[in-house]
C-alpha positions in Angstrom: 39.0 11.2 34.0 37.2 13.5 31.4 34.0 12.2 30.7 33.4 11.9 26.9 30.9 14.4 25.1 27.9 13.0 23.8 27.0 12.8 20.4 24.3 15.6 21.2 26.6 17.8 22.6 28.6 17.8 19.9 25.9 18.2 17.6 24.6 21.3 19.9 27.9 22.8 19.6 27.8 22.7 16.2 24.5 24.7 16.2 25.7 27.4 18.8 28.9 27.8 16.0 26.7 28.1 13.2 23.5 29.2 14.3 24.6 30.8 17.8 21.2 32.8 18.4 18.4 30.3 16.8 20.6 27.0 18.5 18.3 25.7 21.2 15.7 26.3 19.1 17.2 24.1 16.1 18.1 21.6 18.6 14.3 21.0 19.7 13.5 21.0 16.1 16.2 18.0 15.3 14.8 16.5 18.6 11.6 16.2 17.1 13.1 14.8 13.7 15.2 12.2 15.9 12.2 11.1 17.0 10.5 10.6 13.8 12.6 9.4 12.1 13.6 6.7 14.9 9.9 5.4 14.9 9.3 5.4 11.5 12.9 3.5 11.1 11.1 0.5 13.5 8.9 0.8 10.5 10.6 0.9 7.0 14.3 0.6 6.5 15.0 4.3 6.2 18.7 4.6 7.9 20.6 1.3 9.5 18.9 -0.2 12.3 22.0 -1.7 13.7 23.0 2.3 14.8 21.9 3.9 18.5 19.5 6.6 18.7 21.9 8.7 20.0 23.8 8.4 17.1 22.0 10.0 14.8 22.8 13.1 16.1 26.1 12.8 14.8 26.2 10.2 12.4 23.0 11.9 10.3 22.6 14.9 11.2 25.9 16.3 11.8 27.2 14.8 8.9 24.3 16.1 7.1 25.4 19.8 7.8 29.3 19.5 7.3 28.6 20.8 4.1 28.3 24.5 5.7 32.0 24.5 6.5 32.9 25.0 2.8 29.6 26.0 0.9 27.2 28.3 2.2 23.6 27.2 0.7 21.0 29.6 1.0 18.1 30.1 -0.8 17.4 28.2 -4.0 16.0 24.8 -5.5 17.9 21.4 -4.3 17.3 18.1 -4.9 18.1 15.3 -2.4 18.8 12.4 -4.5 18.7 8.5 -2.8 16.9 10.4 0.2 16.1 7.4 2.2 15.2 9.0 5.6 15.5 12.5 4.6 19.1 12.4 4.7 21.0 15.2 4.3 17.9 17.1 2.5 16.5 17.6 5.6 18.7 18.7 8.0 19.7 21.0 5.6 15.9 22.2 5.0 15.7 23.1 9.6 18.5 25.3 9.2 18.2 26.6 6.4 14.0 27.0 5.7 14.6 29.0 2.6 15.3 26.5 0.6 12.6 24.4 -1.6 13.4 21.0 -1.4 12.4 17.9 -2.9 13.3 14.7 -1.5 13.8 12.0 -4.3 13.9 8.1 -3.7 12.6 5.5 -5.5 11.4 3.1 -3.2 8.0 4.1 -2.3 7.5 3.1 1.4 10.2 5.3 2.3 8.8 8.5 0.5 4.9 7.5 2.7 7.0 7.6 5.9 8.8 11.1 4.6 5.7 12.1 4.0 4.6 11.7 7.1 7.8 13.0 8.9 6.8 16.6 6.4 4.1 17.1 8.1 5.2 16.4 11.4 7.8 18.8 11.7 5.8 21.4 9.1 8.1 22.0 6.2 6.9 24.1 3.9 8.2 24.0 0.5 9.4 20.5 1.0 8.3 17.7 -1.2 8.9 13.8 -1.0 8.6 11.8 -4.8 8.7 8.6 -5.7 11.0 7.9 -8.6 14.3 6.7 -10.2 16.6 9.7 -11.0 16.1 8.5 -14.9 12.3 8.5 -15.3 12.4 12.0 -13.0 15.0 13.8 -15.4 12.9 12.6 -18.1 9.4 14.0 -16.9 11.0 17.1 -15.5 10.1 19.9 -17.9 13.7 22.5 -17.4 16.7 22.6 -15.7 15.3 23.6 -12.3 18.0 22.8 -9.4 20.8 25.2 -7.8 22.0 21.8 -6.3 21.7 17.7 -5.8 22.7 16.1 -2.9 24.1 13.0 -3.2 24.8 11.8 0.8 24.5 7.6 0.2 25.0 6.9 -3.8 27.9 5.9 -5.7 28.0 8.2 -9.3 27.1 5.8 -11.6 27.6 6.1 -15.6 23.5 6.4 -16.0 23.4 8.8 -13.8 25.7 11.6 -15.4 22.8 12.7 -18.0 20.2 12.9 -16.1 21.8 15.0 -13.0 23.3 17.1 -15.8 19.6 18.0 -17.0 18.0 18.6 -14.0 21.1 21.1 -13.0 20.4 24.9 -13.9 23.4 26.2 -16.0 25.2 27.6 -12.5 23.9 24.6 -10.2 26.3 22.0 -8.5 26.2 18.8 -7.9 27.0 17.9 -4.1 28.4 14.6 -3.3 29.1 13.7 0.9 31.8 11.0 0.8 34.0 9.4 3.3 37.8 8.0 2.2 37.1 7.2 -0.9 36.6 9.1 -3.7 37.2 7.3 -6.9 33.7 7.6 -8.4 34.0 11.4 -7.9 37.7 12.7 -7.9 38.1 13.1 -11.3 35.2 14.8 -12.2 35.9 17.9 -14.7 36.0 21.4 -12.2 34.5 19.7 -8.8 36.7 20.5 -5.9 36.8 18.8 -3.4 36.7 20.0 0.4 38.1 18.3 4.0 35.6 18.4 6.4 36.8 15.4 8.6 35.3 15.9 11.8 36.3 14.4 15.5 33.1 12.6 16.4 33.1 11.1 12.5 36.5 11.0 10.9 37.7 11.4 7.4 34.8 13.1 5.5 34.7 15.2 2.0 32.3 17.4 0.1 32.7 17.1 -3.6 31.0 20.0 -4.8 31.2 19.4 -9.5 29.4 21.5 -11.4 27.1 21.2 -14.5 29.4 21.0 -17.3 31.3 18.1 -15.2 28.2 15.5 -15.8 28.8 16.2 -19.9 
């Protein structure tokens, strides 16, 4: 009998796809993130308890990074919106260090134990704040974000202005979403990508731009 492949395996294979000559050192990176993220979950309700730790490396951080199999983000200013534990804003930032991210939630326990995973793992450019999307958008001073993630929210109506200001003319609004996509499909211009995986099942990226939120 063939012994399955755990989830970090798969997640390592991933990396040596992607990132075949920095992989081991990503993976001790996530390792490190695994762990913070686990201990500060005992903590503050950052992702679902009710999951394994070994879980996460597919369930969070793969899924996090399924995005790379249709967009290729480098570079720029992106916005994790409904954060929680970092989630996909994160992952994203390892691989990808270039970016300046900002990690947006508005309960304020979880942004003091994002804070605290920042500095653990030593991002630079990386910024966790406390604040609805609608109060943000309306203190933000220009349209200053290539893209917003959007891994765990449902687009809402009251939401449509706000991530329409905080977009730069060109930027896009990312949306991770499972089976259902009736709160995004129809969205003026997104298009929307398959990126069901194995280890995860059906999965999309609905990538809409600016003038979609109008």
């Amino acid at each position: 009998m063939i012994e399955p492949i755990s989830p970090q395996q798969v997640f390592s294979d991933f990396l040596q796809q992607y990132f075949p000559a920095e992989a081991e050192t990503l993976l001790n990176r996530f390792e490190l993130y695994l762990q913070e993220l686990y201990s500060w979950n005992a903590q503050v309700n950052l992702v679902s308890r009710r999951m394994a730790r070994e879980e996460y490396w597919t369930y969070h951080f793969l899924d996090s990074l399924l995005v790379l199999n249709c967009m290729d983000i480098k570079g720029g200013e992106v916005l994790d919106f409904g954060t929680g534990g970092g989630l996909p804003g994160i992952p994203l930032k390892i691989v990808r260090p270039e970016i300046k991210l900002t990690l947006l939630d508005s309960v304020g326990k979880k942004i003091r134990c994002l804070e605290e995973i920042i500095a653990a793992l030593d991002l630079t450019d990386c910024r966790a704040v406390w604040s609805r999307l609608e109060d943000y958008a309306s203190s933000s001073r220009k349209q200053g974000f290539d893209y917003v993630l959007c891994r765990s929210v449902r687009l809402e109506e009251a939401f449509r202005l706000p991530l329409q200001s905080l977009l730069k003319p060109s930027g896009k609004v990312i949306f991770y979403k499972g089976q259902h996509l009736d709160d995004v499909a129809n969205l003026p211009q997104a298009l929307i990508y398959d990126v069901s995986h194995p280890a995860l099942g059906t999965r999309h990226i609905v990538a809409a731009p600016r003038r979609s939120f109008a």
